[in-house]
N, C-alpha and C positions, 0 to 999 in steps of 0.2 A: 517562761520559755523552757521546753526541755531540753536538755545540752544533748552534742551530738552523740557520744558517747552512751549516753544512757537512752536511745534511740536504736543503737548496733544492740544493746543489752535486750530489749524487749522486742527485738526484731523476731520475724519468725524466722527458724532455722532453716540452711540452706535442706530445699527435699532432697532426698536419697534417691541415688539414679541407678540402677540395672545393668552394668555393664558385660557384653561379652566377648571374651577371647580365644581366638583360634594361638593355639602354643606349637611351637615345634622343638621338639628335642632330641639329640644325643644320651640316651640312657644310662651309658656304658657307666658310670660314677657314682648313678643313684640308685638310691635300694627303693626305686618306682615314684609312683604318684603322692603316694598319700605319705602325709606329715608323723614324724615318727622321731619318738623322744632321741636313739642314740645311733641314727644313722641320717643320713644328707637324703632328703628327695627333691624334687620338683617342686611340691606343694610350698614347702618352705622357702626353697632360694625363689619363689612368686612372693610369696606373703612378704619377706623381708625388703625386697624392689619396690611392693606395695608400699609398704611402711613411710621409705624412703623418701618416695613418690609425693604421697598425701599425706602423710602424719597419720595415715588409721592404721588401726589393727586388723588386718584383714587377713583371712580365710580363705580365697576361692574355694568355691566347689569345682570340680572336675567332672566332665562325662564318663571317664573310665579309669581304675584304679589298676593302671600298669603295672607288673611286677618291675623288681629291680631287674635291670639291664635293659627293659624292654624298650624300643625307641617311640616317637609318634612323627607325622608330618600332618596331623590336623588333631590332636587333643583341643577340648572347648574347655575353659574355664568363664566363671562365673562370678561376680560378686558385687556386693551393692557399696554406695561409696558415697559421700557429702560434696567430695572434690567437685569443682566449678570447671576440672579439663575437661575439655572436648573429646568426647566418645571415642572419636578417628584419631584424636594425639596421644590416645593412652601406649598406643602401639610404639611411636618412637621414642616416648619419652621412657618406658619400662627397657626397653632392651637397650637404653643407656647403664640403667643399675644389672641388667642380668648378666651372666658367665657367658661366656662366647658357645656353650653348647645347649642354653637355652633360649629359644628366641618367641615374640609375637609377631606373627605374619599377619593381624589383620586384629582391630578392636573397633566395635560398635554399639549401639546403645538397644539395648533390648526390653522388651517389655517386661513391665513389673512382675509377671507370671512367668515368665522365664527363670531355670532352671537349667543349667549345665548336665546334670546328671537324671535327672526325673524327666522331663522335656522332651527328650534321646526317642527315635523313634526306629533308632537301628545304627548299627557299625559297619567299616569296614577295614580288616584287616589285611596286612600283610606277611607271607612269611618270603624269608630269599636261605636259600639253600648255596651254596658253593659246592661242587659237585668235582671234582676231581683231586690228583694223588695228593698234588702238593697245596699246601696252604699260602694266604696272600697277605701280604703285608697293609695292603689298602683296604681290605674288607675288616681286619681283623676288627673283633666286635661286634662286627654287622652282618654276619651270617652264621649259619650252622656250616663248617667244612665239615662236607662227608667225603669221606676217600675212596670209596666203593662203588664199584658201580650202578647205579642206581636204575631201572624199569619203568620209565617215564610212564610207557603207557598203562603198567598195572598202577600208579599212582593216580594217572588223570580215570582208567575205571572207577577206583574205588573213592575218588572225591566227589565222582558222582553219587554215591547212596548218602551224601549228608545232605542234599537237598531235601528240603521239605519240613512238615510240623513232625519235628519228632521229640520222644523223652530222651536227655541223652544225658540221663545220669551216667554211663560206662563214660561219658569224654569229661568228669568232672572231677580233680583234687580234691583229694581230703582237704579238709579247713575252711570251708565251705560255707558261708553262710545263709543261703537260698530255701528258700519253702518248696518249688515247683523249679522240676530240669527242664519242662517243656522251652522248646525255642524252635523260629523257622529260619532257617539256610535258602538266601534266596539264590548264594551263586557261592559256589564251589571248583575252583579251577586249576589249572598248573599250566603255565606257560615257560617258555624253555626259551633263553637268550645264551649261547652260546653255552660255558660251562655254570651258566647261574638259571638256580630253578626256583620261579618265583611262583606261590602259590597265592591265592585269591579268593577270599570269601567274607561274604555281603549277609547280615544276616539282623534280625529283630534284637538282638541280644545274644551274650553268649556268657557261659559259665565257669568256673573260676580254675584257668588253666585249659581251659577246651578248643583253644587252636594250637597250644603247645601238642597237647593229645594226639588229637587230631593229625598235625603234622609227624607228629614220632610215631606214630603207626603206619601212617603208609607209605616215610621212609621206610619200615622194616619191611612192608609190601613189597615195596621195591630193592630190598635187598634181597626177595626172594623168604622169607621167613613166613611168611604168610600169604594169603588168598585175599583180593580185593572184598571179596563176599566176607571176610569178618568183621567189616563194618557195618554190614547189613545186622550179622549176626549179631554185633554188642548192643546196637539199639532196640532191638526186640526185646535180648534179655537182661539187660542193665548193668550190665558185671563188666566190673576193670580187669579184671584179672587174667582175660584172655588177649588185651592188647599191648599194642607195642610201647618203646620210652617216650618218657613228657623231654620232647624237643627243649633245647636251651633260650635263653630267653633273648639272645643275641641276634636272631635273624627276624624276629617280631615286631613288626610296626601297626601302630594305630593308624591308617591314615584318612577316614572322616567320619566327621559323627552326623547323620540323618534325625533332620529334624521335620516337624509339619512345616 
């Protein structure tokens, strides 16, 4: 008779399941997404919840490699796992080990072919602007204050010329790791709630620091420094060098990642 014990031994191993995570965070503390020997991100204070959690070593992958500061209200993470929990309790069971400014709003069990970051079939960002003299104590971290007055409508003109397939090497930081600037902008917008200007764009992908760009240009548009039409102009001819500042990383949110 085999004892039960050497039974558990030659058992087959629990299969490895797919799971995925909708994440929300508070940026303001971490130097971004991605895991990094001598500063605190995201990725880490997950992996280490992870740990906790299941006893693995795990990894997530992420959809999008936010800079430091930047926030998200729908980041996806990814990662495969032995654990026997139920897909839908990874959600409350992690954001018992996570810090009060990282949370999961939703885990589910995804197919073996799924992928957080490759999957991705398109983003959607946001930016929020603070538009008047004095600064807020409630925003602080979470917007760009400009003090100036800003040209709403030369802003909502020229957010219109980023629609579309275009190269947009001029909206891309040095440091860059990419082959091809090509990308499509399906929606480009700036809507205005009182003294907060929240800007909007939906797009196949985007390039590293290219809604920061993006945004610090046509605030300078709107400070009057330039012509909505030089955004037309930078994407014809590829050159940074005619646009305005890379906006802070403070008014920046992820908020969903598009899948099939």
């Amino acid at each position: 008779m085999v004892s039960t014990s050497l039974k558990k031994e030659c058992s087959e191993p629990e299969p490895m399941r797919n799971i995925k995570l909708t994440v929300e965070y508070d940026g303001s503390r971490y130097h971004g997404w991605q895991y990094q020997e001598n500063a605190l991100s995201v990725q880490e204070v997950l992996s280490k919840a992870l740990k906790r959690l299941t006893g693995e070593d795990i990894i997530p992958d992420g959809a999008g490699r936010t800079d430091g500061g930047v926030h998200a209200y729908g980041q996806v993470a990814s990662f495969r796992t032995a654990s026997s929990i139920p897909a839908d309790k990874f959600m409350v069971a992690l954001n018992t080990f996570l810090p009060d400014d990282v949370s999961i709003s939703s885990s589910t069990l995804a197919d073996d072919s799924f992928h957080a970051r490759f999957s991705a079939k398109g983003k959607h960002y946001r930016y929020q602007i603070l538009n008047r003299h004095t600064r807020s104590a409630l925003y602080a971290n979470r917007v760009w204050h400009v003090r100036e007055h800003l040209d709403v409508d030369a802003m909502r003109q020229a957010a219109g010329y980023f629609i579309g397939h275009h190269n947009f090497k001029a909206f891309c930081a040095s440091g860059h790791q990419v082959k091809t600037f090509d990308r499509t902008v399906y929606e480009s917008k700036w809507s205005q709630d009182g003294d907060l200007l929240i800007f909007d764009t939906k797009g196949d992908g985007y390039l590293y620091n290219m809604v920061r760009i993006m945004v610090g240009t046509m605030v300078d548009i709107g400070r009057g420094r330039f012509s909505p039409r030089v955004i037309e102009e930078a994407i014809a001819s590829g050159e940074r060098n005619n646009l305005g500042v890379t906006a802070p990383p403070s008014g920046l949110y992820l908020m969903e990642v598009y899948y099939d």
